[in-house]
C-alpha positions, 0 to 999 in steps of 0.5 A: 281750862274747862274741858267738854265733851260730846257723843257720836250718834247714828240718825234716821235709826233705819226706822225714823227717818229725821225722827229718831236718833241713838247717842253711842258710847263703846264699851271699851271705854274709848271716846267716841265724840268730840272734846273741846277745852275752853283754855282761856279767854283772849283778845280775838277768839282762836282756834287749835285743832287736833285728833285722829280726823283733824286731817278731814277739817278744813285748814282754815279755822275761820271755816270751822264750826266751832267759830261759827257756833261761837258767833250764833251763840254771841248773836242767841243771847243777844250780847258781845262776849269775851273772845275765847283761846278754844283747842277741838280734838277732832275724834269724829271722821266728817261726813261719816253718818256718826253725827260728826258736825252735830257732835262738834256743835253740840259740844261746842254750844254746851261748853260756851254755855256753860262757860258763860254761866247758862243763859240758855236752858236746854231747849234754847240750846238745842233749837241753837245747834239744830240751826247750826247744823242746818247750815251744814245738811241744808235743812234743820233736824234734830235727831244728831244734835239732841242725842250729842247734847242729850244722850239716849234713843231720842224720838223728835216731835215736830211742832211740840214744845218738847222738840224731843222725848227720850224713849226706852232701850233695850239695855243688852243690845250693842250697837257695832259701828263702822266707819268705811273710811270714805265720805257721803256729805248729808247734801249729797246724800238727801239729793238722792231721794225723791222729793215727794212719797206716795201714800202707801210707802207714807202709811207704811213708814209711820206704821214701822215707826209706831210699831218700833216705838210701841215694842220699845215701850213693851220691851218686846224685842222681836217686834222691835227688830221686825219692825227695823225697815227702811221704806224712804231713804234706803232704797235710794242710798244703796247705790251710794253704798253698795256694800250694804247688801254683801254685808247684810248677807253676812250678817243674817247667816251669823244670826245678826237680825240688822243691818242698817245705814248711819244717818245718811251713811257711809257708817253702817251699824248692826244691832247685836242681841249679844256681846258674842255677836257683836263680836262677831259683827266687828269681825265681819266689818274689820276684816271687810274694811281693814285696808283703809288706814282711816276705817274704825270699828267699835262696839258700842253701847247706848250713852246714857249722858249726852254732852257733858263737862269732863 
């Protein structure tokens, strides 16, 4: 049996919209990701599902992505391959703003991949899962799917041979995570925003952008947290989560500098400076959504490794 795994992610990162995305590991030491074990191969490929949020996947595993992720790759290298008997743990709530379908492509792609000795390098691959999970939001992206298989703070880049470069963090930062408990799909929440943006809120986001990317270089972590704005999709979504705002307010009064929408939301994350405020930000997020039985919380570090063989 071969067994992978692959990390949550937070999109968008407040500041770059499509562009930037973070790979989560809680510094407690529990999974935030999904696992997928390859149990054996078989004469029609098969599915068994488990996990704290198996409840939110469709019953019929032929629409799960991990089928499709298997065809896409089978059709990618151009060749039949032995059926597979595969089990996902599904640890991810779906359509939460944790990356959930990417995690599940990402692991799904990494595992197949290596179980059939690496026909695809790792651009190959990650241009794969973006178009997997394109099927799902209704446009391709990158910033879920790279930092699932790839770990880090990734920036895309848009037409570069690259797709993505790893940028720097700042190593004492938490990043605190909650999940609501309820669910915003990608779709639904990309039809909110407008179809096109004026120059000004144009020049203005690719100045924020610059300027977080600048003050990550030159480690200056005022700057970085000044420049945490988001001027094209937040304005549009809060409608859709509107305890944003209430809880915004009581982060600034703890001295917690942000307050930001996970990918398209409703997860919503706070970058904390300290462990203390970390603390004190989970506390805030746990006490606010502590009635919803499907609601986590977690304190979570940047995961340095992507998908990867466990």
């Amino acid at each position: 049996m071969m067994r992978s795994y692959a990390p949550a992610s937070t999109g968008n990162f407040t500041v770059g919209f499509d562009l930037l995305g973070l790979a989560l590991q809680p510094i407690s030491g529990e999974i935030l990701g999904d696992v997928l074990e390859i149990e054996a191969e078989s004469a029609t490929f098969s599915l068994r599902q488990s996990g704290r949020y198996v409840h939110q996947l469709p019953t019929n595993s032929d629409d799960n992505l991990v089928r499709t992720c298997f065809q896409a790759f089978e059709k990618k290298i151009g060749k039949s391959l032995p059926a597979l008997s595969v089990h996902l743990q599904k640890n991810l709530p779906v359509g939460s703003g944790l990356g959930s379908s990417a995690c599940s492509i990402a692991v799904a792609c990494f595992a197949f991949n290596e179980y059939f000795n690496g026909p695809l390098d790792s651009q190959a691959l990650l241009q794969l899962m973006a178009e997997c999970e394109g099927g799902v939001s209704g446009s391709v992206h990158y910033d879920n799917v790279a930092p699932s298989l790839l770990g880090g703070l990734q920036l895309m880049l848009p037409d570069s041979a690259m797709i993505c470069r790893r940028l720097p963090w700042f190593a004492h930062w938490r990043v605190v995570v909650c999940y609501p408990g309820t669910v915003i799909s990608t779709k639904a929440a990309r039809e909110v925003l407008p179809q096109q943006y004026s120059r000004k809120t144009a020049i203005e986001f690719a100045g924020l952008l610059a300027r977080f990317v600048s003050a990550l270089y030159a480690q200056d972590e005022t700057d970085a947290l000044d420049s945490m704005q988001d001027v094209l999709a937040e304005p549009y979504r809060q409608s859709l989560i509107p305890e944003l705002l209430p809880l915004r307010k009581q982060m600034l009064e703890q001295s917690i500098a942000h307050l930001g929408i996970s990918g398209s939301g409703p997860t919503l994350f706070a970058i904390c400076t300290s462990d203390q405020q970390a603390i004190m930000a989970s506390k805030i997020f746990q006490s606010h959504y502590e009635k919803n039985t499907d609601a986590m919380t977690h304190i979570c570090q940047i995961a340095p490794q992507g998908a990867r063989r466990i």
